[in-house]
N, C-alpha and C positions, 0 to 999 in steps of 0.2 A: 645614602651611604654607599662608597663602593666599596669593591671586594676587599683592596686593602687594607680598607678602614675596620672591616667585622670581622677579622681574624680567616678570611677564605683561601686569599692570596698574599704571595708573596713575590717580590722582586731583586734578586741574589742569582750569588753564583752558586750552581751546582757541581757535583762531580758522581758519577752515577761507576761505582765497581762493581764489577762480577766478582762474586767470589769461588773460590774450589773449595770441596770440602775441607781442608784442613784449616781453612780462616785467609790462606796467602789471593792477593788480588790480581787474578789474570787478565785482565781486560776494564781499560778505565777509558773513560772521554769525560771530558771537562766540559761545560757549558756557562764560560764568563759571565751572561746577561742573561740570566732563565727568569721567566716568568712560571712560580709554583701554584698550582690552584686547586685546591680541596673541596674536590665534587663528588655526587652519586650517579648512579649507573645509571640503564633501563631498571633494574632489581632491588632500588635503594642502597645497593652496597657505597662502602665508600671508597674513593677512588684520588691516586696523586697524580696529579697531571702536569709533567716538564713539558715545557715551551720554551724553544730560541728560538721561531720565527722561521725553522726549516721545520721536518715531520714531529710532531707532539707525541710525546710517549707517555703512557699511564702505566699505574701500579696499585695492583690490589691491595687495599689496609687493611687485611685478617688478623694475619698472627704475625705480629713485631714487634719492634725494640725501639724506646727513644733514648739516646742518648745525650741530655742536657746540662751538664752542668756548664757547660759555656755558653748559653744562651744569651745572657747579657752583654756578651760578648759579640752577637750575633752570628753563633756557629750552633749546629747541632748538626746529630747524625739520625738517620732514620735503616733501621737494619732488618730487609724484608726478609723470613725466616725461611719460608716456605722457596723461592726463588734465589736463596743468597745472595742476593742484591743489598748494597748499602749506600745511602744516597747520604753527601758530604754535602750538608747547607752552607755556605760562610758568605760576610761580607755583606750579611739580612742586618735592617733597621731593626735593632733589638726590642724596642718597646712592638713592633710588629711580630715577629720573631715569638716570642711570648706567648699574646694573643693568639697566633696560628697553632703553638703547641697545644694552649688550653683547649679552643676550637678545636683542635683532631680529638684528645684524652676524651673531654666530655661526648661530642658527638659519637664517637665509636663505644663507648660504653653503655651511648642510651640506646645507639644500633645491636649492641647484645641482647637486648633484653628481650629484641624481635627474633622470631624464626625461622633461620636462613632458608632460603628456597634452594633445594638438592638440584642439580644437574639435569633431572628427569623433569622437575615441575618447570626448570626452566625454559628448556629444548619446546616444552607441548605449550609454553605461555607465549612463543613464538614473537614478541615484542621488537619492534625494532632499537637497535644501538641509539644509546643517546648517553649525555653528559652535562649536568646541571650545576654550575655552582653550589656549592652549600651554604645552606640561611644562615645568618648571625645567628651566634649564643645570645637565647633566652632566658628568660626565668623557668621558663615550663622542662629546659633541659637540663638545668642544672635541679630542678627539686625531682628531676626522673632521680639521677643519676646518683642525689645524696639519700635518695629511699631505697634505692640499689645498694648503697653502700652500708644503708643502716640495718639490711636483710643479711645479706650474704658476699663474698669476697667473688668477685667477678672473675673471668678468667680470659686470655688470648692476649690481652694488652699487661707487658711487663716493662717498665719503666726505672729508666738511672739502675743501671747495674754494670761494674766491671767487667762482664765479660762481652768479646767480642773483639775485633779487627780493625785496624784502619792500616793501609800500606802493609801489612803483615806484619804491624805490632799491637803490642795491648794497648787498648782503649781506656783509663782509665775515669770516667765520668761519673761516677758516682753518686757526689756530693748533691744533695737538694737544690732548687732550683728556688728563689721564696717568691718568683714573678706568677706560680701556678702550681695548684696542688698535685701529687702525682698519685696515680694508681698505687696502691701499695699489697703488701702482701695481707697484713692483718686488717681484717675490715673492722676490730674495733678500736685500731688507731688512727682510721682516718678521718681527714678534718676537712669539716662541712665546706661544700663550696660555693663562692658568692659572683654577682658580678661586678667588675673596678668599682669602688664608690667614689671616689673622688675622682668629676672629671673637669674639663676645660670652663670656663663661661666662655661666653660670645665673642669679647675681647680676646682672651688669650686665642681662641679657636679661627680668630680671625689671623692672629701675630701664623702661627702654626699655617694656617692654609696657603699667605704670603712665601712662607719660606719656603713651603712645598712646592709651590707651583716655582722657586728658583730665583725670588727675588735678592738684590740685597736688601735687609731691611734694618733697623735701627728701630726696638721697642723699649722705652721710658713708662716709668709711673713711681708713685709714692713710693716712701720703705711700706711694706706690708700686703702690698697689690698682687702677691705669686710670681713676679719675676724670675726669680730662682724655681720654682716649681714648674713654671714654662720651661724655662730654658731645659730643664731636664727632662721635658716632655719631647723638646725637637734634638735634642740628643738621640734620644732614643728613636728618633722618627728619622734619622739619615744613615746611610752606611757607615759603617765604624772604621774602615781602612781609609778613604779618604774623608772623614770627617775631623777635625782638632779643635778641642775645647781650650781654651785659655781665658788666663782672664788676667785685670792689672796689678794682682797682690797674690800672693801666695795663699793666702786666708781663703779668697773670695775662687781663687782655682782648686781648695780643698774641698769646698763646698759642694760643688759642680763634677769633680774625679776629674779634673784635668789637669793644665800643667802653666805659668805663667808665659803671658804674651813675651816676655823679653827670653825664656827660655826657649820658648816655639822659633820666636826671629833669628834669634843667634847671631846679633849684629850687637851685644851691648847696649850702651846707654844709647847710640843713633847716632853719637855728636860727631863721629870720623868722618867725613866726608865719604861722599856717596860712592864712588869705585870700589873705596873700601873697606865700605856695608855688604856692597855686594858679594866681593871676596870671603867676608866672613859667613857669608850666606850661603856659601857654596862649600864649605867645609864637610868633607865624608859624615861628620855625626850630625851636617845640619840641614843638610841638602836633600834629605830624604821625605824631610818634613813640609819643603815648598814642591817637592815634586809631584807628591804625593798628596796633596792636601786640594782638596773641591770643595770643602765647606768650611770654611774659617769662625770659630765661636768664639767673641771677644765679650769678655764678662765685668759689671763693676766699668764700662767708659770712660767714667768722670774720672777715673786717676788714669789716664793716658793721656798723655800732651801732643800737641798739636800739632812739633813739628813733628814726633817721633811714627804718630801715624800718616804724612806725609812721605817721611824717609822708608817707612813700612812701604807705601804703596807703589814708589818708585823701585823698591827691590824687588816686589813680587814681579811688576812688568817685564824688568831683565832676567832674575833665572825663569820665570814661566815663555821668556821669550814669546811675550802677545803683549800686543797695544793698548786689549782692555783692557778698563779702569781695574788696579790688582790685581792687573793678569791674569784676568776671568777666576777669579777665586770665588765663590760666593759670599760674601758677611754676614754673618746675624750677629749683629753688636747689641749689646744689653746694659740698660744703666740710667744714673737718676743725675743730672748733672747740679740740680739741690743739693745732693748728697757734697762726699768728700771730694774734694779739685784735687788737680794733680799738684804733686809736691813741688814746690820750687825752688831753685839753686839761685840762693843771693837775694838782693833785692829784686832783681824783676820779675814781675807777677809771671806763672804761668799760663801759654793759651789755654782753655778746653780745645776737644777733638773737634768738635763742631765749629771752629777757627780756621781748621786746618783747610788748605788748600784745594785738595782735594774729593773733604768729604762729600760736596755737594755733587762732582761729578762720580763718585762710588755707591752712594746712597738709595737706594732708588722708591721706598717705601719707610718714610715714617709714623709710629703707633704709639698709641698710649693707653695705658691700663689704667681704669681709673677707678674698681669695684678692689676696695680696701677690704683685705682679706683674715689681716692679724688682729685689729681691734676689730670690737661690736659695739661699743659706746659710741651711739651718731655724735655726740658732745665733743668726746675725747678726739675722734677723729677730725671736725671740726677747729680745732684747737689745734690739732698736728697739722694740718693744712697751712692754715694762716701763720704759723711758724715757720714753715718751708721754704712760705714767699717771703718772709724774712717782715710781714704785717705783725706788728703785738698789739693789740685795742687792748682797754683797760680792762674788758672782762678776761681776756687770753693772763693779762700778769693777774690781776686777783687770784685766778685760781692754779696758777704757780704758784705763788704765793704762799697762797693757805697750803697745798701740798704740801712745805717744809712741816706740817705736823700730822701729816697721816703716819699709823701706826701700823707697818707694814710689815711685820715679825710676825712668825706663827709657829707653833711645833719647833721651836730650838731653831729655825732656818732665818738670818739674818740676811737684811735686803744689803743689794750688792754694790758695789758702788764705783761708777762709768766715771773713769778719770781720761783727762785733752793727754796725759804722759804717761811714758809706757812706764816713767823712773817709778812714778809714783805707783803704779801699779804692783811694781815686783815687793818694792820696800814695804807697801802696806800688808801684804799678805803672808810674807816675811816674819814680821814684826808680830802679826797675831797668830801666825801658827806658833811661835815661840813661847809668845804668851799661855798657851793653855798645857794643861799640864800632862804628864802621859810621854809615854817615848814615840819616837817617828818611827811611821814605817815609809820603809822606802821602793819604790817599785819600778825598776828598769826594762826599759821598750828592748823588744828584739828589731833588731831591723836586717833587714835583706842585703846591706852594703856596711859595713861599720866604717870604712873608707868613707863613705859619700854622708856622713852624718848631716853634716853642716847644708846638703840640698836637702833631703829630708826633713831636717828642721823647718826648713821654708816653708815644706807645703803643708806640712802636719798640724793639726788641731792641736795639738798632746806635745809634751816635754818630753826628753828621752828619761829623763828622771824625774818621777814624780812624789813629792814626800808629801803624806798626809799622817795625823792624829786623830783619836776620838773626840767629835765635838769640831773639828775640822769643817768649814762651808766649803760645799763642793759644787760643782757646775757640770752636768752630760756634755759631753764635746760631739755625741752621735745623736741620730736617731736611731732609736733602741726597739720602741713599740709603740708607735704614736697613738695607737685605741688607748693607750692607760696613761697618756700624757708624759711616755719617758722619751722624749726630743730633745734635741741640741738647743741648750739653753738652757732646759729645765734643774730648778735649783735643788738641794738639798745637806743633810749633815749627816757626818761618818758616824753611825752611835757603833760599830765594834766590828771586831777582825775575826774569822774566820778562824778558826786552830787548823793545824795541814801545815806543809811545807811552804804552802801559797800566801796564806793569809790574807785570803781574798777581804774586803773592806764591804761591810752594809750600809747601806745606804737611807735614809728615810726623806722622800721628794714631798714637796708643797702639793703635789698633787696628790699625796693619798699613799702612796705604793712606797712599799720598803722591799727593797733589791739587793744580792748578793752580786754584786757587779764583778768579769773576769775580763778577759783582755781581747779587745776586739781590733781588728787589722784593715787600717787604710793601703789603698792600693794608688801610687801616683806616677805620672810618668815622666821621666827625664829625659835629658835629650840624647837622643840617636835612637828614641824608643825604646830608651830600656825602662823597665817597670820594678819601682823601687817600691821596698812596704817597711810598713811599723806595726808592732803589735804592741799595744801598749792599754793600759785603764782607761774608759773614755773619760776621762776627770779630769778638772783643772781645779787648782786652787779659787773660791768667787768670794771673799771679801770684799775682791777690787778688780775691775778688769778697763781695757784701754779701749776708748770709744772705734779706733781702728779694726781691733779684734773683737769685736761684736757686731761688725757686720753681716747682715744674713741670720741673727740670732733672734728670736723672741723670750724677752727676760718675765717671770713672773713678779720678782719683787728687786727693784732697783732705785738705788739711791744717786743722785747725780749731783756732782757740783760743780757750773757752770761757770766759775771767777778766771778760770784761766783758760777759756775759748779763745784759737785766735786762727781762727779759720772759716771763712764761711761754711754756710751746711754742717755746722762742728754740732752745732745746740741742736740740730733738728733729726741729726741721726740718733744722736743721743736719749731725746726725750721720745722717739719713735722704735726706741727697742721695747719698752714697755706694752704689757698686753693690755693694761690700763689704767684710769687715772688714779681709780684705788692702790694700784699695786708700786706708784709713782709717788718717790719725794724728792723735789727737788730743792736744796740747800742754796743758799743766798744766792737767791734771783734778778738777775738786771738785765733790766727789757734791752741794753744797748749790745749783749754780746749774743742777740738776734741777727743773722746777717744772710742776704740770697745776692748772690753776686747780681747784679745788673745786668751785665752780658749775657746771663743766663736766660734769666726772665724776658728777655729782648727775643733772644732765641724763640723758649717754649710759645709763647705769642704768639711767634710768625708760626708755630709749628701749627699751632688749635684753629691759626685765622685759616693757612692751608688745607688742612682737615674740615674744617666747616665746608671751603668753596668746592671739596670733592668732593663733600657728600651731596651739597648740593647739585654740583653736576653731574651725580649720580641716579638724583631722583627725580630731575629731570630727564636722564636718557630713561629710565623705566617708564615716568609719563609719557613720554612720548612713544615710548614702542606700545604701552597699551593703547595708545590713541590711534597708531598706525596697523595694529592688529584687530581694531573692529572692521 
């Protein structure tokens, strides 16, 4: 593992201020490309050490300040108290970024517990100068440090608090940080600390290691494989200023906190001829975004068309003014081309991206995920397989079949039902909120632009108005607390309102947990990098929702009727939002509105026959350098 990887080091820019007593900053140097590294002394103390490749400077970690709430963001401040010195981190891979804060908080608090050596023991222990990375977080430091916590409130490290300087104004950071627990003041508020539980498998860890080392890569697999969980892993594993997540629908870029591929382009639909793609690619609110942009994250593939990333790749070449293939942009493209195709104008079929001209000379690594993460039924998964390839054997429709009569209601929560049309959608949920009896309440989103409604809409989970009743089926539009099963997706019924000005709405979910739900805030971004939000219920009406808009979602209890499929991969996203076969009914079944495009499968082939003859000339070069190393 290197230092990177265990929270030791980091790779970001620095900005290192002196400060004067009154907070104002006299004296700054920037360092664009530092290399951060958290090590201990000759004396075990611990120690920060800036590198830019001329003299390395270090700093004691006694008595300081972290300033965190923009971590995710990959910024924090670190404010040496003793020295008035404050060190401005930005532009850190925030899932890194994180890790290195946690790693400082615990290490130094399991270093209080030991007995500093005074000035005098040190002078006579006479040691020579040294500087040692520090070990990855263990378990052995984290159960120091939560016995320390469950004793006595620690003291020297003070953490997220308003006060303090940047440029000679206030710093306001305050807010919690939820990537890592922080020191606090009251030791019997604080909450136990663990290591990440959930990490990569092999696959994903291999997609991740590709893209680090700066490939383009292109990684597929089933719905259910962590796709979206990857991707929000190498999110967080690149620099956020030149990094841009997008993706081909607004839904699937809400997902992710990004922002759609045709909003990132800023060339429209593509179909104007190319001078004047370019032109529009060069506009003051667009041109910031190809200037600026090294890592290009295209989410959901399968609805991008083939000439449109064609015309994409030709515009990145002229404003990046380079030859590379997308003008040395990097790609990490993500998508299941089973799934939904891109939409088509008129009779002629749309290409996939994988048509496109191009891709092959942009691509330079393709992956596949193939350990199915959402279902646990080997059966069920089975069954979703052979449907994707667009295969039904008679045992695949038997037990469609029999499905139209599982009894999939429990606790007042009624299975939901994945309609091919968005009409039917609104009209169904429509029609049965009216029906039950009781007055509406109605609950209106704040948003950050009330001008810019209609792009907001696009990328938000949530209505800007959401009317519900008692007895109302409701749908989480977030992850809320995934330990108690309250995830985007997760179903449940309004049993009653809150008294308050609010009237905030309870909720009772399929999984157990009954919730007073209040208004949580998507953050998305539009173009010229302005960063638009909504605060809104994370609730949707779920009587009925559009096989579209459940992309990315895992349904507990869903009812599908597949009579009006007319899209390949329509039946198989659909029957694969299901967590399982129990929680699955599917209404009048016919094996013929099964469909996997041809070209596709043509495709994935050559993809698996490629990947086979790598691996195997893979494990032939390893035989042979063991044979050449005896």
């Amino acid at each position: 593992m290197s230092a990177g990887e265990d929270g030791a080091q980091l790779q970001c820019c620095v900005t290192v201020e002196q400060l004067t007593s009154s907070g104002q900053v006299s004296r700054r140097q920037l360092l664009r490309k530092a290399s951060v590294t958290l090590g201990r002394n000759e004396f075990q103390e611990i120690l920060l050490r800036l590198h830019d490749g001329k003299v390395p400077q270090s700093f004691h970690l006694k008595d300081f300040k972290l300033f965190t709430k923009f971590a995710r963001e990959g910024k924090c401040t670190v404010k040496l108290l003793q020295e008035n010195i404050q060190l401005l981190i930005s532009n850190c891979p925030p899932d890194r970024l994180c890790l290195f804060l946690k790693t400082l908080s615990i290490k130094h608090q399991a270093w209080q517990s030991s007995r500093p050596l005074s000035q005098r023991e040190k002078l006579q222990a006479g040691r020579p100068r040294s500087f040692e990375s520090i070990s990855p977080l263990q378990q052995k430091d984290i159960q120091k440090v939560n016995e320390m916590r469950s004793k006595e409130a620690p003291t020297g490290l003070t953490e997220r608090t308003n006060k303090g300087t940047a440029a000679g104004r206030q710093v306001k950071r305050s807010r919690p940080d939820s990537n890592f627990s922080p020191v606090k003041t009251n030791p019997s508020k604080k909450p136990i600390l663990s290591l990440p539980s959930r990490k990569l498998n092999k696959e994903q860890a291999a997609v991740l290691s590709a893209v680090l080392s700066g490939k383009n890569v292109f990684f597929t697999g089933s719905a259910g494989t962590g796709k979206s969980f990857l991707l929000k892993r190498i999110m967080g594993s690149l620099p956020p200023k030149s990094t841009f997540a997008t993706a081909s629908t607004g839904v699937a870029a809400a997902h992710i906190g990004g922002t759609t591929l045709h909003n990132f382009a800023g060339i429209g639909s593509g179909s104007a001829p190319l001078e004047q793609c370019i032109e529009l690619a060069q506009r003051p609110g667009v041109l910031p975004h190809w200037t600026t942009c090294r890592h290009l994250i295209i989410d959901e593939v399968s609805m991008v068309q083939a000439q449109f990333f064609d015309k994409l790749e030709s515009v990145a070449r002229s404003v990046k003014r380079s030859t590379e293939p997308f003008g040395g942009i990097q790609l990490i493209i993500c998508g299941d081309f089973l799934q939904l195709p891109p939409v088509s104008k008129g009779k002629e079929k749309a290409s996939f991206c994988f048509q496109a001209r191009s891709w092959r000379k942009v691509i330079q690594v393709n992956m596949e995920l193939t350990e199915v993460r959402r279902q646990t039924d080997q059966t069920f998964i089975s069954l979703l397989q052979a449907v994707r390839v667009g295969r039904v054997t008679e045992e695949v429709t038997a037990k469609l079949l029999k499905s139209a009569y599982h009894n999939i209601e429990r606790d007042g929560i009624l299975a939901t039902r994945l309609c091919t049309h968005k009409d039917d959608v609104e009209l169904t949920n429509e029609n049965k909120l009216q029906q039950l009896p009781g007055s509406v309440h109605v609950f209106e989103a704040l948003d950050s632009d009330p001008n810019l409604v209609k792009t907001i809409d696009v990328h938000s989970p949530v209505n800007r108005l959401i009317q519900i009743k008692v007895g109302a089926q409701v749908m989480l539009t977030k992850n809320l607390d995934v330990s108690r099963g309250l995830v985007n997706g997760a179903r449940g019924v309004v049993l009653a309102f809150e008294s308050g000005k609010h009237g905030l709405p309870r909720v009772r979910f399929l999984c157990g947990v009954t919730e007073v739900l209040k208004r949580e805030r998507w953050v998305f971004k539009s173009g010229g990098g302005i960063h638009l939000s909504r605060q809104q219920l994370p609730l949707k009406l779920a009587w009925a929702i559009s096989i579209h808009k459940s992309q990315g979602m895992t349904l507990d209890c869903v009812e599908i009727s597949l009579a009006r499929v007319f899209e390949s991969g329509q039946a198989y996203v659909a029957l694969s939002r299901a967590r399982s076969l129990e929680g699955l009914r599917v209404m009048d079944f016919d094996p013929r509105v099964v469909r996997a495009d041809p070209d596709v499968l043509v495709f994935y082939k050559k993809l698996r026959k490629e990947r086979l003859l790598m691996q195997a000339s893979m494990d032939d070069f390893v035989d042979n350098n063991k044979e050449n190393s005896w």
